[in-house]
C-alpha positions as CSV (number, residue, x, y, z in Angstrom):
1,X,-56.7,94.6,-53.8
2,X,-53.0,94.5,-54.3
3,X,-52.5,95.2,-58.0
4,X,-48.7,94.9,-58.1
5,X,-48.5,91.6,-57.2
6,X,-51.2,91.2,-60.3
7,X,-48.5,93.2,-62.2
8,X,-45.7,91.6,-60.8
9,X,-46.9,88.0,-62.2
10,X,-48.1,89.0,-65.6
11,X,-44.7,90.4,-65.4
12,X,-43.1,86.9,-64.6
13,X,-45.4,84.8,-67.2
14,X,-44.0,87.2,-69.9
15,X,-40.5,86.5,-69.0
16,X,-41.2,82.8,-69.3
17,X,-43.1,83.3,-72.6
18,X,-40.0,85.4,-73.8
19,X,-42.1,85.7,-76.9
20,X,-45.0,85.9,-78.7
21,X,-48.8,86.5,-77.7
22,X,-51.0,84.5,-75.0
23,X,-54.8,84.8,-74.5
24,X,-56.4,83.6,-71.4
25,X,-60.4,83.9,-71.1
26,X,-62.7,84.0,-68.2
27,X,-64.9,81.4,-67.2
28,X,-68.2,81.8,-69.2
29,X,-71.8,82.2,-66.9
30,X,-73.2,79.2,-66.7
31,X,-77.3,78.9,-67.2
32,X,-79.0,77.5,-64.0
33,X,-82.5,77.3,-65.5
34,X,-84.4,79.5,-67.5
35,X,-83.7,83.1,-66.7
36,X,-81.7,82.2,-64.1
37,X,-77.6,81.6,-63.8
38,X,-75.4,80.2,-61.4
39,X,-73.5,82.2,-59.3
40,X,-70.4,83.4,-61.6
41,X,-66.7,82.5,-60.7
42,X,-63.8,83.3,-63.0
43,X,-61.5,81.2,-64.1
44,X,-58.6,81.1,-61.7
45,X,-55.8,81.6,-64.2
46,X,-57.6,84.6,-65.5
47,X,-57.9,85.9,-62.2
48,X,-54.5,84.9,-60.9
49,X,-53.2,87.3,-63.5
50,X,-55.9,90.3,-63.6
51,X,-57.4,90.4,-60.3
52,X,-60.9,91.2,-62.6
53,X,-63.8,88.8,-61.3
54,X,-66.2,90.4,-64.3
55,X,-67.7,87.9,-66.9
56,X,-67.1,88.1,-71.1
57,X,-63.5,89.1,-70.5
58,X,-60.0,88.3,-71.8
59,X,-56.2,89.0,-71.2
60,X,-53.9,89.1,-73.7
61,X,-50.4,89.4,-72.8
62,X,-47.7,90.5,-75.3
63,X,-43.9,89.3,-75.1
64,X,-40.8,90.6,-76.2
65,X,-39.4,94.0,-76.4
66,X,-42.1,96.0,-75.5
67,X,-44.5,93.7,-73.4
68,X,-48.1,94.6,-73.2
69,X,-51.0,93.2,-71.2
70,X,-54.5,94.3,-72.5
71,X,-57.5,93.8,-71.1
72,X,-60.7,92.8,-73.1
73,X,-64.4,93.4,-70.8
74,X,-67.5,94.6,-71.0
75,X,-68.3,97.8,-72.0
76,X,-70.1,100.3,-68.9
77,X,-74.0,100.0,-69.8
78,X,-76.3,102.0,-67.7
79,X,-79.1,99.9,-68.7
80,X,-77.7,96.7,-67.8
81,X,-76.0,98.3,-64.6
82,X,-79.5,98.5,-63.6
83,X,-80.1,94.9,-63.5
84,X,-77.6,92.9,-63.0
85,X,-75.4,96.0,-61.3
86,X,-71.6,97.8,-61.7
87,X,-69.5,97.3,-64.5
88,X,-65.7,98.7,-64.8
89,X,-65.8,99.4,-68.5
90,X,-62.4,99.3,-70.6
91,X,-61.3,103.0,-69.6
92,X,-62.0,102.2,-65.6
93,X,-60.8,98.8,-65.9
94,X,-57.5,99.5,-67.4
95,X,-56.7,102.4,-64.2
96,X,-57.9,100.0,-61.6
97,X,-56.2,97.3,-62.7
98,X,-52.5,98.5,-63.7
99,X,-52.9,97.5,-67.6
100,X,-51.7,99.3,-70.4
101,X,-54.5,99.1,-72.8
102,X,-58.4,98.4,-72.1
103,X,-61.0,97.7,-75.1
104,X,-64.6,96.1,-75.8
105,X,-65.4,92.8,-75.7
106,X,-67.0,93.6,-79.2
107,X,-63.8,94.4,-80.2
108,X,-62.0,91.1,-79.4
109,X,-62.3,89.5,-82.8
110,X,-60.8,92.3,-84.5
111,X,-58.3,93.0,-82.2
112,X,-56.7,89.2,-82.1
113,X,-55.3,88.5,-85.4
114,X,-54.0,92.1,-85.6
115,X,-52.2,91.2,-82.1
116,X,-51.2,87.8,-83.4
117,X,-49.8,88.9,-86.5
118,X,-46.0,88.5,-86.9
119,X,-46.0,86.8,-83.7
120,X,-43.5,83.6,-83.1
121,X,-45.9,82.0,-80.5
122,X,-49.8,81.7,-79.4
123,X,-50.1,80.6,-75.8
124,X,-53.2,79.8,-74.4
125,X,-55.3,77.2,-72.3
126,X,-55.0,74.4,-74.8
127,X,-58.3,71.8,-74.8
128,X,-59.8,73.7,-71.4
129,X,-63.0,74.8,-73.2
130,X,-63.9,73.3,-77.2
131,X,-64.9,76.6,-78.1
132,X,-62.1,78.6,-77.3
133,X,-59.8,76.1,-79.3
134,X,-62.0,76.8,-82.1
135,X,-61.9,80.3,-81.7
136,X,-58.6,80.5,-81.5
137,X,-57.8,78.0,-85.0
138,X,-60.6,80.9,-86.8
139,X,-58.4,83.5,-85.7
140,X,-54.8,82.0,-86.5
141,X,-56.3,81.3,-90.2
142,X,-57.5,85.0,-90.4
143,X,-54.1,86.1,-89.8
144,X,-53.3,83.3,-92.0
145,X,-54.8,84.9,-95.1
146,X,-52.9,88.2,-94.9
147,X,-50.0,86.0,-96.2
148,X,-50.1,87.6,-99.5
149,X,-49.2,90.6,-97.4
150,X,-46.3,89.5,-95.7
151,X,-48.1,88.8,-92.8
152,X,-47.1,85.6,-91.1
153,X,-48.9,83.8,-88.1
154,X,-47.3,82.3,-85.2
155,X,-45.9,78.8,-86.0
156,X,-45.9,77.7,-82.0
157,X,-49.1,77.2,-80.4
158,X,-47.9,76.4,-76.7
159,X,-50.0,75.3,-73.2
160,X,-50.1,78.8,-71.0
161,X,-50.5,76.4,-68.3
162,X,-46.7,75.0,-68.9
163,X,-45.5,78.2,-67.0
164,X,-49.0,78.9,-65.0
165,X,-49.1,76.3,-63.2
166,X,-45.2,76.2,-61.5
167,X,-45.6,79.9,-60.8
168,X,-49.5,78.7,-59.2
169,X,-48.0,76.2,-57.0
170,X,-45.5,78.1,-54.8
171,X,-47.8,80.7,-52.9
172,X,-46.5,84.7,-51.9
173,X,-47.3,86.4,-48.4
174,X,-50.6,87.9,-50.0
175,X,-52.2,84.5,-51.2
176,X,-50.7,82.6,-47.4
177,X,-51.8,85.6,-45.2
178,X,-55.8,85.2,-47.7
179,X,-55.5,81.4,-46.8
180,X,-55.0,81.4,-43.7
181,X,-58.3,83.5,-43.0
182,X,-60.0,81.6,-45.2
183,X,-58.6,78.3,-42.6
184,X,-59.7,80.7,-40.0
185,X,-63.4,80.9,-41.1
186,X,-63.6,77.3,-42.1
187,X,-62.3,76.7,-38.8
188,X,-64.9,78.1,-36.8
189,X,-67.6,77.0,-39.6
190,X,-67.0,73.0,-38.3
191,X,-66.3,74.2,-34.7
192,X,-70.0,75.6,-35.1
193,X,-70.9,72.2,-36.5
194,X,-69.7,70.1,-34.0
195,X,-71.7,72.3,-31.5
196,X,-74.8,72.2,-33.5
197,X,-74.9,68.4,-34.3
198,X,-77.9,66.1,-32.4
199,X,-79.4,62.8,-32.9
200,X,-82.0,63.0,-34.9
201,X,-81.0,66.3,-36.8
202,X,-80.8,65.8,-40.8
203,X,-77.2,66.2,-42.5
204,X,-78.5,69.4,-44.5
205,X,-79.6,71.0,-41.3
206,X,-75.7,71.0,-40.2
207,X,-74.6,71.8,-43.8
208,X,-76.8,75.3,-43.3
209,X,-74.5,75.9,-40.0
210,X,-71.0,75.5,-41.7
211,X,-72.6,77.8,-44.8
212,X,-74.0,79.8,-42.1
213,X,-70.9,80.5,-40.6
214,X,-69.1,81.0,-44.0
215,X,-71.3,83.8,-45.2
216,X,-71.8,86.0,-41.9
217,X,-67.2,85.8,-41.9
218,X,-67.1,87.4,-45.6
219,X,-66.9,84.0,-47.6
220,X,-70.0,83.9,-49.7
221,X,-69.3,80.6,-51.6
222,X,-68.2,77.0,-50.7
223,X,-65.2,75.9,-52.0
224,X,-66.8,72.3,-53.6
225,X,-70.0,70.9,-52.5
226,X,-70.0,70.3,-48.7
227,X,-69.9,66.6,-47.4
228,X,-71.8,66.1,-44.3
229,X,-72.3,62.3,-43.9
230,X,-73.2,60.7,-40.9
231,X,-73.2,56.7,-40.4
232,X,-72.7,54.2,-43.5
233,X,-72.8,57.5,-45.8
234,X,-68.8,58.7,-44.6
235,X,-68.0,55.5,-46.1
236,X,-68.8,56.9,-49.2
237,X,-66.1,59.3,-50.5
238,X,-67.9,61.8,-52.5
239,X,-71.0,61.5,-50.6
240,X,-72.9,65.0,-51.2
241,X,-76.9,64.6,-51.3
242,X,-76.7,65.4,-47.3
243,X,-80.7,64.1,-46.4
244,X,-79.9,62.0,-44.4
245,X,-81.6,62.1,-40.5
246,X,-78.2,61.8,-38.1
247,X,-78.9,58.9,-35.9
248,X,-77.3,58.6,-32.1
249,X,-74.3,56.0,-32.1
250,X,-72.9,57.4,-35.1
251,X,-70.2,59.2,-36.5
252,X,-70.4,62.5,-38.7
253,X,-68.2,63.1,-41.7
254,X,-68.0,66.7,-42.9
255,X,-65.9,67.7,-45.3
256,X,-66.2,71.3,-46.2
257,X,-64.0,74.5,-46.7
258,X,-65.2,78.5,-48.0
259,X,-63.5,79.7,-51.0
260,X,-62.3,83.5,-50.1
261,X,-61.0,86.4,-52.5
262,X,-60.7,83.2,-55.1
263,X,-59.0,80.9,-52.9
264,X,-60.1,77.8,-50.8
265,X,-59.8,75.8,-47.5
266,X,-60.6,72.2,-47.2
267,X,-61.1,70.8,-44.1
268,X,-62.4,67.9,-42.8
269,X,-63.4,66.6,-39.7
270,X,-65.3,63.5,-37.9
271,X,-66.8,63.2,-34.4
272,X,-69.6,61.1,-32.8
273,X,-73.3,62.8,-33.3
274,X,-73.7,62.1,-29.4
275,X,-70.9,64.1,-28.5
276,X,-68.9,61.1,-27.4
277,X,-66.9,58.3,-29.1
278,X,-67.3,54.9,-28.5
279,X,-64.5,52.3,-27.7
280,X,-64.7,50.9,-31.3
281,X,-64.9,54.4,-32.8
282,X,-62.2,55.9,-30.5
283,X,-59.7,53.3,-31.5
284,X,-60.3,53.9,-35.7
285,X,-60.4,57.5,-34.8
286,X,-56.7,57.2,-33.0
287,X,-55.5,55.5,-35.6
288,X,-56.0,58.3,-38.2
289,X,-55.2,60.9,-36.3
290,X,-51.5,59.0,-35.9
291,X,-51.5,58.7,-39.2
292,X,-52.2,62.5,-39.8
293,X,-49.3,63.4,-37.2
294,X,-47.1,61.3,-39.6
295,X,-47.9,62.6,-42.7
296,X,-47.4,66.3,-41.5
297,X,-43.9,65.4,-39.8
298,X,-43.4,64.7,-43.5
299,X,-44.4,67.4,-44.7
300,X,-40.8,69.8,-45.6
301,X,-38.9,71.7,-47.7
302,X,-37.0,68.6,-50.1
303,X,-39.2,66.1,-49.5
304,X,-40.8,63.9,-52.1
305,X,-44.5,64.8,-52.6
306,X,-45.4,61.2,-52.2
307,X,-43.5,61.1,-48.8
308,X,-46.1,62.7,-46.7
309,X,-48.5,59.7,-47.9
310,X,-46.2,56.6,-47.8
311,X,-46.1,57.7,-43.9
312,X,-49.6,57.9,-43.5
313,X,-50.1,54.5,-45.4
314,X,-47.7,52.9,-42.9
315,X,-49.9,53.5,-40.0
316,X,-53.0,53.1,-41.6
317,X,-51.6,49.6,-42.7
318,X,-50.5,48.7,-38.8
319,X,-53.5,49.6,-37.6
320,X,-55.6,47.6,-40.0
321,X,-53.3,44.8,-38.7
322,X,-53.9,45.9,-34.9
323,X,-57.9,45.4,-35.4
324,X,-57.5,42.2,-37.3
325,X,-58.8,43.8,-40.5
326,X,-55.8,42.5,-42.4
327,X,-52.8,40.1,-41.8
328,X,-49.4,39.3,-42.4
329,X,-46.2,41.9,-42.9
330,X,-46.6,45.1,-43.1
331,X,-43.7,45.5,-46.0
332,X,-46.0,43.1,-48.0
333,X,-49.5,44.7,-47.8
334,X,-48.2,47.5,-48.8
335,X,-46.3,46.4,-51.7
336,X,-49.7,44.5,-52.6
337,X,-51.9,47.4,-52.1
338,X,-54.3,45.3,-49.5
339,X,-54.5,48.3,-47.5
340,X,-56.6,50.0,-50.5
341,X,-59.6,48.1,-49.4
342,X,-60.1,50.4,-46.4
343,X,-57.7,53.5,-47.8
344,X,-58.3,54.0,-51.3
345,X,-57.3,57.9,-51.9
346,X,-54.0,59.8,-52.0
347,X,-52.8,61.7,-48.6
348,X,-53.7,65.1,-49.8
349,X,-53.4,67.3,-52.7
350,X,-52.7,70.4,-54.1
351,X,-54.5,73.6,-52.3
352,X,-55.1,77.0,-53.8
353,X,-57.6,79.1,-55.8
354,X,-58.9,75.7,-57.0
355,X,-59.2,73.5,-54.2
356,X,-57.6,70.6,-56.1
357,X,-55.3,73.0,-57.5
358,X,-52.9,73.2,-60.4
359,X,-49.5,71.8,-60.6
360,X,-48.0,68.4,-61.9
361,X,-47.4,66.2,-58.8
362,X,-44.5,64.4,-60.8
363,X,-41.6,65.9,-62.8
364,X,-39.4,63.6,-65.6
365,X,-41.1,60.5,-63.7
366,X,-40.4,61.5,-60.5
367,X,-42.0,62.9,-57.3
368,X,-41.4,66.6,-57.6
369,X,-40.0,67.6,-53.9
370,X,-41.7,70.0,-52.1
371,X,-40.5,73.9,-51.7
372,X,-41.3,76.2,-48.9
373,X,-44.6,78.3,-50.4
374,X,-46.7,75.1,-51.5
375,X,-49.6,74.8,-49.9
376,X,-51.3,70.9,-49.6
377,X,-54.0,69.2,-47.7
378,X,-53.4,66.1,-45.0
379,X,-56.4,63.8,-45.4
380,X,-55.6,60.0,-44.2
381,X,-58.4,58.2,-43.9
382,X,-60.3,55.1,-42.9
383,X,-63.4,53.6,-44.4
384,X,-64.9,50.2,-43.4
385,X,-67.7,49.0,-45.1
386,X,-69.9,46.0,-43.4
387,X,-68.0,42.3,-44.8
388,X,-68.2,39.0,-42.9
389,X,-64.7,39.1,-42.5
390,X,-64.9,42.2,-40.1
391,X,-65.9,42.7,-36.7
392,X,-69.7,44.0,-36.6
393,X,-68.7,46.7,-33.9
394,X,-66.3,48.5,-36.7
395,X,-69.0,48.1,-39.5
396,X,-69.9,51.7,-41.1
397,X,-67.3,53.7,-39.2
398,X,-65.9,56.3,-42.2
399,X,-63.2,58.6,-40.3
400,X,-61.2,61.2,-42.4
401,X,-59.3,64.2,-40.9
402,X,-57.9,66.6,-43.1
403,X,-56.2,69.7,-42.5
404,X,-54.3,72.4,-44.9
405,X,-50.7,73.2,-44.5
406,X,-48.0,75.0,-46.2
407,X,-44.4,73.9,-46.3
408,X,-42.2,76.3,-45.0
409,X,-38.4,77.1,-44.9
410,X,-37.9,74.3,-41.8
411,X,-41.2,71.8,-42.5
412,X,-45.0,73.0,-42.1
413,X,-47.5,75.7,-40.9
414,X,-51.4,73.8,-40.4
415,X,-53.7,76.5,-41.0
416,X,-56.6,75.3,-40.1
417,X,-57.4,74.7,-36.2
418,X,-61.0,73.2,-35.7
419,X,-60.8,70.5,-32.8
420,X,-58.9,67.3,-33.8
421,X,-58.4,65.3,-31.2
422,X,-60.8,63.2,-29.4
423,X,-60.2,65.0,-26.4
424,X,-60.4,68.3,-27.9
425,X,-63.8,67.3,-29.6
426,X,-66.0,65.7,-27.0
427,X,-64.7,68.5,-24.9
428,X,-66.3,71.1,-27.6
429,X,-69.3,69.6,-28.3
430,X,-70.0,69.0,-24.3
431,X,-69.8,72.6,-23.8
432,X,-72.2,73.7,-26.7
């Protein structure tokens, strides 16, 4: 755990904040069933600043002059250490993790409007969670009744996200050097796939490979909800109930990624369940992967973020045209949007601790360009559903290739290296 790069960002935020007070909570546990909870993440902001992965916890970072950051949490319960295990406490928590003051969660409502008082400006998550906004309105009016005393609250209440989110988007060494092992894992997690995958095997049998192969590599946790859809289901985008038996012929869709030390890979990747492509399959499948190969030459420092996808969209759109799926000028069914009917998502998106992560893909109205540090996915696509109108040997082929990339200082690094190519594919799953 590097805590001066923790340090080091609080210390930035505060400098964009200038002045003033901002509170940023953890994610709350949520309730499975009865007695039971799901498996607890933080909230990434939270974490992106603390480093502290604990539930009932909260930040507070003071501005101006003499800048604080203080650290609300748990206090160290022998009891409940017994079940549900260790806790820092406010005295451990506050050496560990380079703050200058630690207290109770009990605490936090007395400590807030004392913080707040005097105080030009509130920043904090603004509408994330209804509670929170509420909390936050009770506490503003308690230091709203000290006015008598000369008290005065803050008259600015102000997204923290406004400055989060730019400082979220461009990545440092530590956060590249964690997602490119967390690519690494992934990697190997589809390889594995690709190896393991029969006729006549159901989807969730392969999904227990790729989480397999996440947990024994130090990744305990999926990302998102794995995709593994074989036939007619990879034409469906979110597809995710993965019961489906794999039938020979067909083409698997898997589109999964582990979530590492809070940050995630997304990967996807689509081969034949037989371990070899047909002719009609082979030519969709070439078509993406062109499409993929233009995206990421796209892919630099200066670039337009919508660059990377208007390339992709220009091959798509030819080969739609090449297999008689659509006809006319390429110019105009792309102006008209016809290629939507078998490419209807963006090229990619922001990647990070969330795996769509933060950032505003437009600034003033305008594609923001891309600076060495960001990190993004390359997903082009192809999805065609049975019609009349189309050729009964391309019916249910669903083909998606995505990979993760950060632009550098010249264009792009891919980080993630499962097999891609046809080639490369039948020539893994042969040797399995």
């Amino acid at each position: 755990m590097d805590i001066t790069a923790y340090r080091q960002r609080r210390e930035r935020f505060l400098q964009s904040l200038q002045a003033g007070v901002a509170v940023i909570a953890t994610a709350p546990e949520q309730v499975r069933n009865r007695d039971s909870h799901y498996a607890y993440r933080h909230d990434s902001y939270f974490y992106y600043l603390s480093g502290f992965d604990e539930p009932e916890a909260v930040l507070v970072l003071v501005a101006g002059s003499e800048p604080r950051s203080i650290l609300f949490c748990r206090d160290k319960d022998e009891e409940r250490e017994i079940w549900d295990g260790y806790r820092y406490g406010p005295e451990k928590a506050k050496e560990v993790f380079g703050l200058d003051e630690a207290y109770s969660i009990s605490q936090l409502d007395e400590k807030i409007p004392e913080l707040l008082g005097n105080q030009p400006r509130l920043a904090y998550l603004v509408g994330s969670e209804i509670d929170w906004d509420t909390r936050m309105l009770g506490w503003l009016n308690a230091v709203r009744a000290k006015a008598r005393t000369g008290v005065i609250a803050p008259e600015e209440i102000v997204d923290a996200r406004r400055w989060l989110d730019e400082m979220r988007l461009v990545k440092d060494a530590g956060e590249l050097a964690l997602m490119r092992r967390a690519a690494e894992i992934s990697s190997a997690a589809h390889l594995r796939a690709m190896q393991k995958t029969r006729p006549g095997k159901f989807e969730y049998e392969i999904e227990a490979e790729l989480l397999h192969d996440f947990v024994r590599h130090g990744a305990r946790h999926p990302a998102y909800t794995s995709i593994v859809a074989g036939g007619a289901n990879a034409c469906v985008l979110h597809y995710v109930e993965n019961d489906a038996r794999l039938k020979d012929g067909e083409l698997l869709l898997i589109d999964a990624g582990c979530e590492l030390d809070g940050y995630a890979s997304d990967i996807t990747r689509t081969f034949p369940v037989n371990g070899k492509f047909s002719g009609a399959q082979k030519g969709v499948y070439e078509i993406v992967l062109a499409a993929q190969a233009a995206a990421l030459a796209a892919v630099k420092p200066g670039a337009p973020w919508i660059a990377y996808h208007d390339a992709a969209v220009r091959v798509l759109t030819q080969g739609m045209v090449d297999l008689k799926l659509l006809s006319g000028e390429i110019d105009g069914l792309i102006e008209s949007e016809a290629y939507k009917r078998f490419y209807m998502h963006r090229t990619g998106h922001w990647l990070g601790m969330d795996v769509h992560d933060a950032g505003e893909y437009k600034l003033g109205g305008e594609w923001r360009p891309l600076v060495a540090g960001m990190t993004l996915t390359v997903e082009p696509g192809f999805y065609i559903r049975p019609a009349d109108d189309v050729p009964q040997a391309l019916w249910n082929i669903g083909i998606r290739i995505e990979d993760d990339v950060a632009v550098t200082e010249s264009g792009c690094e891919v980080l993630t290296h499962a097999p891609r190519t046809v080639a490369e594919i039948e020539e893994a799953m042969r040797h399995a």
